[in-house]
Structures are given as C-alpha cells and as structure tokens.
N, C-alpha and C positions, 0 to 999 in steps of 0.2 A: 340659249343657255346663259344664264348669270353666272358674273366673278363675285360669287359670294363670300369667299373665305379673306380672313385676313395671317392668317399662317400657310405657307406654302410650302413643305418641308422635301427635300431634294435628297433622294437615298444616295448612299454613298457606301456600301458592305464592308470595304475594307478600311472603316471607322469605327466598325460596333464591337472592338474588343473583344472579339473572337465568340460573339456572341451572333446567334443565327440573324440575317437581316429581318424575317419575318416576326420575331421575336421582338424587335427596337422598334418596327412601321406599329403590331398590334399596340405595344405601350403607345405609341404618340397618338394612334388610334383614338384609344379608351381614354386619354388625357383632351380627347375634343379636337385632335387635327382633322380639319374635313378635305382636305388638298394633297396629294403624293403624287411627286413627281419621280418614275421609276426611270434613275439617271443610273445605268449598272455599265457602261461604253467597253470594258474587258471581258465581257461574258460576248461566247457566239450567238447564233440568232436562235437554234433549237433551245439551249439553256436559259436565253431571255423570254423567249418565246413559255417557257415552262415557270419562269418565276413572275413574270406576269400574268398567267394564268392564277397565280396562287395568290397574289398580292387584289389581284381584281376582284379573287373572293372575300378578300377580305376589307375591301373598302364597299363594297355591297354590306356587308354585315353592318357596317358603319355608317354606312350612309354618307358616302366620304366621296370626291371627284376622283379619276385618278389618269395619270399624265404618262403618257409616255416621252420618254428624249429622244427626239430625231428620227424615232422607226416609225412609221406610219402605216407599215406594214402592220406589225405587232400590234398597234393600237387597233386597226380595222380589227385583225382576229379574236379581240382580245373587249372587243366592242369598250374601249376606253369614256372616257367623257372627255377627249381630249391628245393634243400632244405640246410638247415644247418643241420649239426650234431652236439649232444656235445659226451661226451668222455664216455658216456653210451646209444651211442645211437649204431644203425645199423653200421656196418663198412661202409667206401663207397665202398669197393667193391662189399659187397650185397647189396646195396643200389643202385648201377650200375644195379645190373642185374634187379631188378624191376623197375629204372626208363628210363634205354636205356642209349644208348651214347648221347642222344643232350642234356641233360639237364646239370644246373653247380650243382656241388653236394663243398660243404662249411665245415668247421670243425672248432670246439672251442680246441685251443690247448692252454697249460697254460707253454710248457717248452721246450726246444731243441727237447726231446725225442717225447714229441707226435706229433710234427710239422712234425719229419722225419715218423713218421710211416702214418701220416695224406696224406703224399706225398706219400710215396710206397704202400699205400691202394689206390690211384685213386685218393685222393683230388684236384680238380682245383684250391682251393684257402684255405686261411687260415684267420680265425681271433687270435691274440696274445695278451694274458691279464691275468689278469688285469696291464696294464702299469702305470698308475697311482691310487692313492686310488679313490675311486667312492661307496655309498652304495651297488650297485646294483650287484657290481663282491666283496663285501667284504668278501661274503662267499666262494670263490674262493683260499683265503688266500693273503699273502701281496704282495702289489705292486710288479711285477716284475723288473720297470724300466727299461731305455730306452736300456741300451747297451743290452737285451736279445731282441732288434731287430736288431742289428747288428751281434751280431751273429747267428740268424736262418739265414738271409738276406743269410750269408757269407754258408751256409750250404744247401738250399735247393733252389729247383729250381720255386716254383708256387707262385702267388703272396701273398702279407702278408699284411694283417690288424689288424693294434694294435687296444686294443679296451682296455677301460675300465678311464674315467677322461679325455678323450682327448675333448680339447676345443680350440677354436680359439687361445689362447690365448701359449699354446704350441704346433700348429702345425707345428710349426718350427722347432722343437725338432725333434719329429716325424718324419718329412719327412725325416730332415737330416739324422736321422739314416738309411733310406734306404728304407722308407715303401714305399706298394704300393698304400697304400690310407690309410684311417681310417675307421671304426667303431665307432657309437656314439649313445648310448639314448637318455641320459638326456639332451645334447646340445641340442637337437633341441625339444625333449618330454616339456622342462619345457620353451622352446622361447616363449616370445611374441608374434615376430611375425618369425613363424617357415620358413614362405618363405624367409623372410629375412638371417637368419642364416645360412639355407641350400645354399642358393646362394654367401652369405658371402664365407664360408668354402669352397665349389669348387672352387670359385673364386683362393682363399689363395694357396691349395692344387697344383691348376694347375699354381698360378705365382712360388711357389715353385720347382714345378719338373721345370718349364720351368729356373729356374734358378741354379740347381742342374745339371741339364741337360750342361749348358752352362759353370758350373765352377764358378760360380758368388761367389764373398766372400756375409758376412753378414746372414748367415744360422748355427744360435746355432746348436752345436752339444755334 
C-alpha cells in the first residue's frame, strides 16, 4: 500500500464546536481529504469501536485511507488501511505481524532519534512535532521548529509529516523545508466550513510541491 496523500487530518471531537465529529471528517471528506486519522483517546473501546465503524463508512464512500490511533484492535475489526502509533505504543514491527504486509502502519516521532528508529522498525511513514506551538501537542514539550524537518528529510528515507500549528498560513514553510505533506486538527477541527479548508490546503500543498518540484523561487524557507 502507498502513502499517497499529502493532507493527513487527525480528528479531535472536542474541537468541532459542538458540531457532530462525523459532520467536520464528511466536510474535510467532500473538500478532497483522502487520509483520517481516527485519534478519539477519551472514548471506551465499545464507543470507538462504534464510531469507527461509522467513520470507515464513510471514507469508503470517499475513497479516503483511514487510520486508527494506537487500537489495533479496532483497526483489525474495523478492516482500516491502517494505524498510527505513538511512542508507547506497539513497535511497528509487532504491529506488522498482526496486521500483515498491506496495511500502512504510521508513527508519532518528536526528534531525529525516534524518526530513525520509526524507519528501521517498519514504519511507512512518519508524523514530526510538535513544529509549531498548538494546545493540543503542548504536552509534547516546545515547538520543535522547522529546520528539525530538514534534517530528518536529509536522514531517513519514508515520508514525513509535520504536525502540530501547521495552517494555511505557513505551509510554505513547511513544504519548503522538505515535507511530504502535513498533518493538521485544529485547521480544519475548528473551520467553518471544514470542506472548504480541506480543499484549500491540498490545493496550496500540491501548487507547492509543484513548484518545489520545478525550482520556482518565492517558497519561504
């Protein structure tokens, strides 16, 4: 299985302004997100259990991957394309052997060291953060900052999502440092209108590489 998306959007419920989570994942849906990472860590396992059934229907419709955080359980039942780990979760390489070779197996790394061991455990891909401050990675400890995507970029081979404050507003940053897409909550958790923002930000993402791609000046770095 391919890491084909370049927006990887991480739910977060108690972000969508009192607005149903399934409600904010169909907009960022319908606005072209193909990646959902189902991160809900306060719900029990029957209640995850039941809103991942319903969210897997609807990236089916979409034609969208879809991630679970750290259950692997839930992902098996739930036939995922996937899960996240964080850095106390299953390795991926056990995580390999119960979920087979097709699925993408994902990892929360916070520094050079966990990104290379993320890669020689099995990981297909990487999220990197917190890059910017953001409540939500604050317990994570401080901003990393852009040039620690520059240099995983320059060190490891599987693709890399910063995550943590990334917005429209500095994806230019971002790209330019090297990533291969991003990770976002709140961007699109706390949008308006969530399809909007989601289509915004791919949009952005792909005029960026397409211009990174080509040498183009005009890309903060």
């Amino acid at each position: 299985m391919v890491v084909d998306f370049n927006l990887y959007l991480i739910t977060d419920r108690r972000q969508t302004r009192e607005r149903y989570l399934m409600e904010v994942v169909k907009g960022a849906l319908q606005g072209g997100a193909s990646a959902i990472q189902l991160r809900e860590k306060y719900l029990n396992a029957v209640d995850l259990l039941k809103l991942a059934r319903r969210i897997r229907e609807l990236t089916e419709e979409y034609e969208a991957k879809l991630f679970l955080n750290d259950r692997v359980d839930i992902a098996i039942a739930v036939d995922s394309d996937g899960v996240h780990l964080g850095q106390s979760s299953f390795s991926p390489r056990d995580t390999r052997r119960l979920l087979g070779g097709n699925k993408l197996i994902g990892v929360s790394t916070h520094s050079l060291k966990e990104a290379k061991i993320a890669e020689a455990e099995g990981a297909d891909f990487i999220t990197l953060g917190p890059i910017f401050y953001t409540p939500s990675k604050a317990g994570y400890g401080e901003p990393l900052g852009i040039d620690i995507v520059k240099t995983v970029k320059a060190e490891i081979g599987i693709p890399v999502f910063p995550v943590g404050g990334i917005k429209k507003k500095n994806l230019d940053i971002v790209m330019g440092a090297g990533a291969d897409g991003v990770a976002v909550i709140s961007a699109i958790m706390v949008a308006d209108e969530p399809e909007v923002e989601a289509e915004e930000m791919i949009g952005e993402i792909e005029r960026l590489k397409y211009r990174i791609m080509n040498n183009e000046s005009g890309i903060r770095d």
